[in-house]
C-alpha positions as CSV (number, residue, x, y, z in Angstrom):
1,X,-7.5,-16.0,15.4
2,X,-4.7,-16.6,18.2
3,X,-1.2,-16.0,18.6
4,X,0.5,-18.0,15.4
5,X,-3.0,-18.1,13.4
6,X,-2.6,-17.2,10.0
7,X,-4.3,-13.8,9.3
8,X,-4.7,-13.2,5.6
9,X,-4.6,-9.2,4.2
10,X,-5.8,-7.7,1.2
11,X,-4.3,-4.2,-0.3
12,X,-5.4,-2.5,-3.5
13,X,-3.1,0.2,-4.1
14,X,-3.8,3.0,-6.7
15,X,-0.3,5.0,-7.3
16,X,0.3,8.6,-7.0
17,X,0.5,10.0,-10.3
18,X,2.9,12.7,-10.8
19,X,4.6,15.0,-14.2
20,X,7.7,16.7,-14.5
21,X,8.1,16.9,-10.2
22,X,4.6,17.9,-8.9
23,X,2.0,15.3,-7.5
24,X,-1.2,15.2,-9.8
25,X,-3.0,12.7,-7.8
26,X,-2.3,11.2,-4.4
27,X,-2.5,7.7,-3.8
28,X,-4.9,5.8,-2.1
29,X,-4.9,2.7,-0.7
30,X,-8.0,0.3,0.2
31,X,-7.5,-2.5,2.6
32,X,-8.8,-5.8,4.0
33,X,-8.2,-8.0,6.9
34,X,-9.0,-11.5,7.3
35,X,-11.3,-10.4,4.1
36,X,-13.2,-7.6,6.4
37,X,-13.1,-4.1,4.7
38,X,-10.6,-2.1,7.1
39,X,-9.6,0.4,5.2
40,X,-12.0,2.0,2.2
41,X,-9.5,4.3,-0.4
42,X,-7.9,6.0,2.2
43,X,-5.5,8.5,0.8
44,X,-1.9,8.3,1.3
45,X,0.0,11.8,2.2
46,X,3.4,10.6,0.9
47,X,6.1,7.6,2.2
48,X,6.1,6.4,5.7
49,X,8.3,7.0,8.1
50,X,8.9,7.2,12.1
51,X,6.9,9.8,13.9
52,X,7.6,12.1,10.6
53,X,5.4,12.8,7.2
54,X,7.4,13.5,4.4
55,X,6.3,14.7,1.3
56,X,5.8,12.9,-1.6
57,X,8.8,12.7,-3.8
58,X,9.4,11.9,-7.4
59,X,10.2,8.3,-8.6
60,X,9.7,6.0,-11.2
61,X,6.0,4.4,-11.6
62,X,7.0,1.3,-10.7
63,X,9.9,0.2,-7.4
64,X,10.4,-3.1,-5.7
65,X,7.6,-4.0,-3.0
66,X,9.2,-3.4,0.5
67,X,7.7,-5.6,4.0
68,X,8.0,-4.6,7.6
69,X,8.1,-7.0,10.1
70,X,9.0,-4.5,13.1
71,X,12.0,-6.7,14.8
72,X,8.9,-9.4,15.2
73,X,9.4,-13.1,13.9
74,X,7.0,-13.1,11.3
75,X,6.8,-14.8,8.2
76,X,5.6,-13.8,4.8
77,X,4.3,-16.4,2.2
78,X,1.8,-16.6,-0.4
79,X,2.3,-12.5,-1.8
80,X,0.9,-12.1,-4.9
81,X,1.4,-9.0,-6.8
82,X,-1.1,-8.4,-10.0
83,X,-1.6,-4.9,-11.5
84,X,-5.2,-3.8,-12.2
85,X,-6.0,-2.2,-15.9
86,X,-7.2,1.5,-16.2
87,X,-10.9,0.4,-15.6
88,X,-10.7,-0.6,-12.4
89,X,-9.1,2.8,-10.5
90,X,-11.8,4.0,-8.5
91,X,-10.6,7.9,-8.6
């Protein structure tokens, strides 16, 4: 796929779980590209940030889905958002 191709991306996200301020379970995140297994529940060591790892902080279970597009003109279109049911966590 060349410059301007659409490139399609897949993330399944399962959310740190926390109580009363300390991390239970770390999440992990499992990731496809152009529907080619990148990334396989790759554990997450808190938020992201510029040459810097922060800890994981509290906040509520569910926050409004953030995108980076790096100063780059880049479009987003077609993001779907569709939470999985206790079966299918892989931890």
């Amino acid at each position: 796929m060349g410059k301007g191709s659409a490139k399609r991306r897949a993330l399944i996200l399962d959310g740190a779980v926390g109580k009363a301020g300390k991390l239970l379970r770390p999440a992990f995140v499992t990731a496809f590209h152009n529907g080619v297994l990148v990334q396989d529940h790759v554990e997450l060591t808190g938020p992201t940030a510029h040459h810097q790892r922060p800890a994981y902080q509290p906040h509520p279970e569910r926050m409004p889905l953030r995108l980076q597009d790096h100063n780059y003109l880049v479009r987003f279109r077609n993001i779907w958002v569709r939470e999985l049911g206790e079966g299918n966590n892989r931890t």
